[in-house]
N, C-alpha and C positions, 0 to 999 in steps of 0.2 A: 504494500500500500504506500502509496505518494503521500506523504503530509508537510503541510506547510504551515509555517509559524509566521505570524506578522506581529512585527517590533514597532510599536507605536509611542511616540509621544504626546500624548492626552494632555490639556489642559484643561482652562477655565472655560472654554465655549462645546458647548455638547455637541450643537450642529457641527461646527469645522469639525469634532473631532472623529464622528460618526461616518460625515463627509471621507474623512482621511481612510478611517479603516473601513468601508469598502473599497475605496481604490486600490487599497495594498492588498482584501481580500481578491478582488479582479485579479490584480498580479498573479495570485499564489494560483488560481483556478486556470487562468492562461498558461500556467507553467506544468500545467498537469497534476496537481494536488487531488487526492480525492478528498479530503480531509484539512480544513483549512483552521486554522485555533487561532485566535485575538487574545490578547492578555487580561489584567484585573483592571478594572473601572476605566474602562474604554471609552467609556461614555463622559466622563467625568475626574478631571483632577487637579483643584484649583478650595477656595475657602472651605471647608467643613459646614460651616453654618449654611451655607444654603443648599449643601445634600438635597435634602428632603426637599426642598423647592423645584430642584431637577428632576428630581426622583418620578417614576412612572411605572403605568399598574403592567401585570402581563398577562393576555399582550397588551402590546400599546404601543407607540407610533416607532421606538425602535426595534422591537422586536419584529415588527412586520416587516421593517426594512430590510433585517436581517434573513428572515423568510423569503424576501421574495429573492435576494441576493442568491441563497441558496438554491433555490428551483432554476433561478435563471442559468445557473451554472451547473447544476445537477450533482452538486457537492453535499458533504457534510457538514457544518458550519457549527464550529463551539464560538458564540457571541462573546466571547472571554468572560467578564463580570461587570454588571451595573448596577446602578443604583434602584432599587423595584419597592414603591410604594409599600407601606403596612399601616394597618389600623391604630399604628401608635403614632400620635401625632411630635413630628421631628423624628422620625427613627425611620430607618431604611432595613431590606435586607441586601447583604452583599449577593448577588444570584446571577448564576452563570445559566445558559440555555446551550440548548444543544437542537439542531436544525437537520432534518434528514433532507437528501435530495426533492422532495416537494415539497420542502420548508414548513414539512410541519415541525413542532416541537416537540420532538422523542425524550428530552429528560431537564429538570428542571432543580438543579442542585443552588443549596444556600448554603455560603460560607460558615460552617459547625465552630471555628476556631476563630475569636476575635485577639487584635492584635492589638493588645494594652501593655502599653511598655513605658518605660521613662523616654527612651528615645522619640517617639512621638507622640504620644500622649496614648488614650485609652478608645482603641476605633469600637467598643461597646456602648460609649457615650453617645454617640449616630446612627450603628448600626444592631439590628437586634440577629442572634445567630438560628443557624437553622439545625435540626435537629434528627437529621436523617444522612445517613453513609448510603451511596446506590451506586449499582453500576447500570449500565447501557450496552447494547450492541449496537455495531457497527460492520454491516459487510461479513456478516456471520463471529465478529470476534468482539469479545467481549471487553469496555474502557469503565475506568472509574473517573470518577470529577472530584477534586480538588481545589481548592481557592488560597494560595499564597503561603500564610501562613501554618496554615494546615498540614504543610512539608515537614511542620517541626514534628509532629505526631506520630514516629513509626506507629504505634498500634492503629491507629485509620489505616496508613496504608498494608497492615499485614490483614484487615480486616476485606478491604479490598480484593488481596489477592488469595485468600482464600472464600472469595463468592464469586473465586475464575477471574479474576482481569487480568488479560495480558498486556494492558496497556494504561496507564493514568496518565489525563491531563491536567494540567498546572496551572493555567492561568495566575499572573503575580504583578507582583509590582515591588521591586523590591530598592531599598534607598543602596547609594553604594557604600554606605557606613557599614549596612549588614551586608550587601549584597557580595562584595571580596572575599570575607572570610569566611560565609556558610554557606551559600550557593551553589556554589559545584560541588560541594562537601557532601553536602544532606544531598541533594538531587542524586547524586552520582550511588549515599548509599541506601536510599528509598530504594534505587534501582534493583542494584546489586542483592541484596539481602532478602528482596521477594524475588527475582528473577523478572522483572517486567520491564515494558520500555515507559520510561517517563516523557511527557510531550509538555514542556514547561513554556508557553509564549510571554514575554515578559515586556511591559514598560521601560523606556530609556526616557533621556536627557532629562534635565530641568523643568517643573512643574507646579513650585509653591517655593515663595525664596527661602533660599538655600537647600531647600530638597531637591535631591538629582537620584531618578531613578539608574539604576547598575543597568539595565539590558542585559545581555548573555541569554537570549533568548537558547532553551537548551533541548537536544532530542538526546536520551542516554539509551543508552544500547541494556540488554538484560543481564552483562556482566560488567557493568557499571564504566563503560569506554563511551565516550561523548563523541557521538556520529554527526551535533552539529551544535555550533558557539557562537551567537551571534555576534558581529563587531556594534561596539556601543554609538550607535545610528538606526534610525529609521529606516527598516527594511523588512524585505520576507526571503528566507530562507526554507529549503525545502531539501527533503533525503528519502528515500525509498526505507522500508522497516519490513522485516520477512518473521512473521509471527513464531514461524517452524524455530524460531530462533530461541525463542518463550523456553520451549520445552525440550530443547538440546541442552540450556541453562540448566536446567530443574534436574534435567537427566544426571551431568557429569556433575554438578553437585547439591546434593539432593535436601537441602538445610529446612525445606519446608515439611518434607515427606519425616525430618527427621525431628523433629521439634517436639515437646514432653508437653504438650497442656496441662499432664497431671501434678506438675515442680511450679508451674507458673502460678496457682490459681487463685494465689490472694492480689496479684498484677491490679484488678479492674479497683479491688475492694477501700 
């Protein structure tokens, strides 16, 4: 399968920025992608306070953009993550969409993990989390959805890959303060230690002063070797992924098949 990641930088204007990521979707679909992924808040990335101002229900005027984008090119289309209206007023959910070839919307994932940190404040203060782990198919093969910080959580992704996924995508956005030192770190061993490919599209350049998102848009191979690293720029990048690969990993080393649940099981408590 062709998969193409598009590196965007999102700012304060939703239309340009919406604008931007289908034209770089156009790209990735012209180059032969079947599979085309946008990164976290594509929509959106400029003051906090006015979120929920932008914020919109789904569907709603972008999701259907994103839909028809998809049909019109006969692709899969992950709309990375936006901002989606909730009953709480100022609160948003982080929610990534997933668009099959007639654009309709096959899975509709809410970021579970918020990112409350001293480094930029507490994104539960805007955002409310969602509360469900899913996978999807794709082309007869089975993908989990992820949103940014959620990479920090091996237990999601071993939850994942044991409900079959051979593949998680990542939609992010990450600052380069963290983005250097954990990014290819954890992505590479999210990969490695379930045996699946990680499809991470990720935000670059400057977007709120002094925030600079890292890029490195990233595709990791199932034994955790980086089949593709974006350069910190706006662009789409694309690699061919051969699933059979999934379970040649698993085969020669078999860490899933070999794991004790019964040692682990005060882990959740």
């Amino acid at each position: 399968m062709r998969v193409g990641l598009c590196q965007i930088n999102s700012r304060d204007d939703k239309a340009a920025n919406i604008d931007r990521a289908l034209e770089l979707v156009d790209e990735a679909a012209e180059r032969g992608a079947r599979l085309v992924a946008l990164p976290e808040y594509v929509d959106y990335l400029g003051p906090k306070s006015r979120k929920y101002d932008i914020s919109e229900p789904i569907p709603g005027p972008t999701s259907q953009r994103f839909a028809e984008r998809a049909r019109q090119h006969g692709i899969y289309l992950l709309g990375g993550s936006y901002n989606e209206t909730s009953d709480v007023p100022g609160k948003c959910y982080n929610t990534s969409l997933l668009f099959d070839p007639s654009g309709e919307i096959i899975a509709t994932y809410r970021k579970v993990h918020l990112f409350d940190s001293q480094i930029s404040g507490n994104e539960s203060d805007y955002i409310l989390p969602g509360n469900e782990v899913m996978t999807v198919e794709i082309d007869g093969h089975t993908f989990g959805i992820a949103i940014a910080y959620d990479y920090r959580f091996p237990e999601m992704f071993r939850m994942l890959a044991l409900a079959g996924a051979e593949a998680i995508l990542v939609p992010s956005n990450n600052t380069v303060t963290t983005g250097k030192d954990y990014w290819h770190v954890m992505l590479r061993g999210r990969a490695v230690e379930n045996h699946l490919f990680i499809l991470a599209p990720a935000q670059v350049g400057p977007h709120e002063p002094d925030t600079i998102a890292y890029g490195h848009s990233l595709v990791v191979h199932p034994t955790g070797t980086c089949l593709v690293d974006a350069p910190e720029k706006e662009c789409v990048v694309l690699t061919d992924i051969d699933f059979d690969d999934v379970q040649t990993a698993r085969n020669r080393i078999p860490s899933l098949a070999n794991r004790r649940p019964d040692v682990y099981s005060g882990l959740h408590s």
